[in-house]
N, C-alpha and C positions, 0 to 999 in steps of 0.2 A: 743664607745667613740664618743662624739660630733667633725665633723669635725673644730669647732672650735679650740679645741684645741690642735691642731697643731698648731698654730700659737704664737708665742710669740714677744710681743712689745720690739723691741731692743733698739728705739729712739723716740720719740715724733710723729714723720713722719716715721716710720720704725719700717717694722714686717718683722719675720722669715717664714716662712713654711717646716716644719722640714716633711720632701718626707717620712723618715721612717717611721713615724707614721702612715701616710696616705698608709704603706701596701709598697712602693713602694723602698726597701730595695737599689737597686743600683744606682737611681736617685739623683740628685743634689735636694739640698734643692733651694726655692726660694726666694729673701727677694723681699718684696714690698714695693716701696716708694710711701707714701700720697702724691700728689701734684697735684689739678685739676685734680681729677680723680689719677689714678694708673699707675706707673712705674714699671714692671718687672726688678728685674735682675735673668738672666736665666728663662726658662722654666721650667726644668726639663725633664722630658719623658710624652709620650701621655700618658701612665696609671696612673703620679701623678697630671693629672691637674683634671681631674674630683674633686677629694678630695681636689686637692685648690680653684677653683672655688666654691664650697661647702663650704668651709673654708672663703671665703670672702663674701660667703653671711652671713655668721653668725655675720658680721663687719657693716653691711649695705651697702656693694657693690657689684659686678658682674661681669660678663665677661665684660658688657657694657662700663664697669667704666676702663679698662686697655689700656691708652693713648698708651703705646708704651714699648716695649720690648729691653732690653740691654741683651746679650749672651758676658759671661766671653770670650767663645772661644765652637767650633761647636760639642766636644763630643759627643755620644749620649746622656748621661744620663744627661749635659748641655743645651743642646740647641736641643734634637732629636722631644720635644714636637713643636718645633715652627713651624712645617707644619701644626700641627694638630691645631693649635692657630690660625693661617693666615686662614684656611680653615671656620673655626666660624666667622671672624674677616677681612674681605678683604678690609678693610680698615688701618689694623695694620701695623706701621714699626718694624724694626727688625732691630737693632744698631748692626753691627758686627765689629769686625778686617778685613780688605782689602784680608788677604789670605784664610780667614774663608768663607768668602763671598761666593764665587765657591761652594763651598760643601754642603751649604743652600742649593742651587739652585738646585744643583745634587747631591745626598747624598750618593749615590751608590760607592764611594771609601772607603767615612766614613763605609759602610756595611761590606767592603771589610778589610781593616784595624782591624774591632771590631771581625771578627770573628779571628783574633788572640789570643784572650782571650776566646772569645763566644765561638769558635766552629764552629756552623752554624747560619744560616738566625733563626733556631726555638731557639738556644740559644740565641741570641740577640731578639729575641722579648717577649722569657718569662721576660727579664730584663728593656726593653724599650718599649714594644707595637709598634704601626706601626708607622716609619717613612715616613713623607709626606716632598716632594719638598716644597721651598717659592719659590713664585714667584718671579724675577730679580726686579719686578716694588712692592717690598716690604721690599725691603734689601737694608738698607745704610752702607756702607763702612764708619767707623770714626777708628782716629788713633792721637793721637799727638795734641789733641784741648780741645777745652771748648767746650760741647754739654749743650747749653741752651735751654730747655724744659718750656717754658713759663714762664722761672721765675726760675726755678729750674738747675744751674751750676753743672756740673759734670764733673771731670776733665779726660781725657780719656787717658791710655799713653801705652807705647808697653811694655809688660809683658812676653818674651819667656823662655823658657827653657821647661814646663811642654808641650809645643804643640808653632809650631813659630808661629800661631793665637791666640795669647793668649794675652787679654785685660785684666789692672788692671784699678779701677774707683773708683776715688776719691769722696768723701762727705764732703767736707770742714766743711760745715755745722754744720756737724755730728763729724768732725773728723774720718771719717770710711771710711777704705779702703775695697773696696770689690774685695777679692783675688783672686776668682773664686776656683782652682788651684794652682798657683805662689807660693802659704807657705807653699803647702801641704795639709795633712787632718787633720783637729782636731774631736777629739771626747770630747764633753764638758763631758760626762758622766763618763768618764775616767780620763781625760787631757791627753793622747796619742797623738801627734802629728806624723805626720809617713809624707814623702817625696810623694807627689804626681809624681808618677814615671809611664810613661805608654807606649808602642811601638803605633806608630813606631818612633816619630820623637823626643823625648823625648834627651835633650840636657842639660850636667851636666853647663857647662860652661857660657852657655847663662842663666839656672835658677840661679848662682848665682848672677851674674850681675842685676837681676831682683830684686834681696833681697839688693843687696847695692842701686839699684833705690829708691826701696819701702822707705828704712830707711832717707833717703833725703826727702824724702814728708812728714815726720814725723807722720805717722797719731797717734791717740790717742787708735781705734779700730779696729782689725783686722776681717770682717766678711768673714769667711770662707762658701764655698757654702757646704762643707762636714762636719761640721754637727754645723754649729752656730758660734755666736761671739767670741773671749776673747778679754777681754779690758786692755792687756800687750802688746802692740803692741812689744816691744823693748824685750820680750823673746821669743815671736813667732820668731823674726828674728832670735834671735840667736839660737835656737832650730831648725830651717829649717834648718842652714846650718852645723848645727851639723848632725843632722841627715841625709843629704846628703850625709855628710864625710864617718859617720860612715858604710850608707849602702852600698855606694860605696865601699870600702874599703873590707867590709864582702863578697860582692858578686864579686870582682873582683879576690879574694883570690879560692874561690870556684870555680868561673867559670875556674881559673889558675890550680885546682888540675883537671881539665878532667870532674867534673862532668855534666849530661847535666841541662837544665833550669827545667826538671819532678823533677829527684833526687831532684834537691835543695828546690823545692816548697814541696816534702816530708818531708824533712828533717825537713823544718823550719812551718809545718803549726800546729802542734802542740804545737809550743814552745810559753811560756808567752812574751809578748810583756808590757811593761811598770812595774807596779806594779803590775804580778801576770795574767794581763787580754789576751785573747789571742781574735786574729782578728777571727772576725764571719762569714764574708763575703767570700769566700774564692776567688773569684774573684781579690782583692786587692793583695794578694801576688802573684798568677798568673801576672797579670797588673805591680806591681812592680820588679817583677821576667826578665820578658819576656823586660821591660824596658828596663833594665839595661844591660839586653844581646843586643839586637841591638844597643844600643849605644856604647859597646865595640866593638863590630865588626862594626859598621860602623867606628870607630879610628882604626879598624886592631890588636885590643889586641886578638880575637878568629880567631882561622884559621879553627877550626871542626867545622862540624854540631851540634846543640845543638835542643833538642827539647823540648816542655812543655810534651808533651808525651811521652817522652823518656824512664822514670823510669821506 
């Protein structure tokens, strides 16, 4: 397949880069905004940018052409390529959240964190290839502004629950909000929306507050960095915080009958999710599993050890 086509025109000024396609299964897709050259939002991982830059050469651009990068918030599979990007590009900024910031710089807790899902240093690198530092004199801290880009207004605001560095960013323009995280994951290929839920710092309380933010800016499009647009803005909300309830609910039920966080990722990784389709990644229920356990025990709902390994 032409690296081309990964990419789909979402806006006039805006394209997708769908990470999956490009081989790169647990990576954040990328959207790029046309303006004087190219705007990232996200990275993705060191191993899906070869396939985007590939991908924008097929548009008539290049790495040459990418002004400046926005990261929803510092994940790996968000923002793990941006060392690898700075290292091409030492002239590139790097638009983060103020708490996000720190962890560009030293990534090495972010390592420490992901192997609660990964495992090890080698499972996190089969999923995101090598994480590099940004440099301090490449990384701007915005939070709470209008970031004008030669022309190009983007509305920046504080987006927590999914991670407390987590940025949502407005396209007035567009009408398009880019979520990062903050709604969850959509699969347009499905319509499955499922709670973007991940340890360690993952916060029910703070994500919904983000969702009544969101719905106040009114956007018209929701672009999701997990796997593309829908242009329902106003069932995406209502769907996020359904499904917040619901899984909340289901895993707080379970995690109450004794079982540990292995069991339950057992139990539940076979079962259909939506109409019939069941999650392929298996990582995602890990991530949503192990979420949702630290966030009860950090409120003191578990007193036992629990473990993803347990079963």
């Amino acid at each position: 397949m032409n690296p081309g086509d990964y990419l789909s025109r979402v806006f006039p000024d805006v394209y997708y880069f769908d990470s999956r396609m490009g081989g790169s299964t647990g990576s954040s897709g990328v959207y790029i905004i046309v303006h004087q050259g190219l705007i990232l939002v996200e990275t993705g991982t060191s191993l899906a940018l070869p396939p985007l830059i590939e991908a924008l050469e097929s548009i008539g651009f290049g790495l040459n052409d990418v002004r400046a990068v926005i990261v929803t918030h510092v994940h790996l599979d968000h923002a793990g390529g941006a060392g690898w990007l700075v290292r091409r590009r030492p002239d590139l900024k790097v638009y983060v959240h103020p708490r996000g910031a720190p962890h560009l710089e030293d990534p090495s807790r972010l390592m420490e964190s992901a192997k609660l899902v990964y495992g090890d240093l080698d499972g996190i690198r089969a999923y995101h290839g090598d994480v590099f530092p940004v440099p301090a004199e490449n990384v701007v801290r915005v939070l709470e502004t209008t970031l004008d880009l030669d022309g190009l207004r983007l509305e920046i605001i504080d987006a927590p629950g999914h991670a407390p560095h987590h940025l949502g960013i407005y396209h007035p323009q567009n009408g398009c909000f880019f979520a990062g995280e903050a709604l969850g994951m959509f699969d347009p290929d499905t319509g499955i929306l499922l709670p973007a839920v991940t340890p360690p710092a993952f916060d029910l309380e703070a994500n919904l507050k983000t969702v009544d933010r969101v719905g106040g800016i009114s956007p018209g499009t929701i672009c999701f960095s997990h796997f593309g647009i829908h242009r329902r803005a106003g069932w995406v909300l209502e769907q996020t915080v359904d499904q917040l309830a619901v899984w909340a609910a289901r895993l707080r039920e379970m995690f109450g009958r004794g079982l540990t966080a292995g069991e339950i990722i057992e139990r539940l990784a076979d079962e259909p999710i939506g109409a019939g389709d069941r999650i392929e990644d298996p990582t995602l229920f890990t991530s949503l599993i192990l979420g949702f356990e630290t966030y009860f025990r950090r409120r003191g709902e578990l007193e036992y050890e629990t473990s993803a390994k347990g079963a």
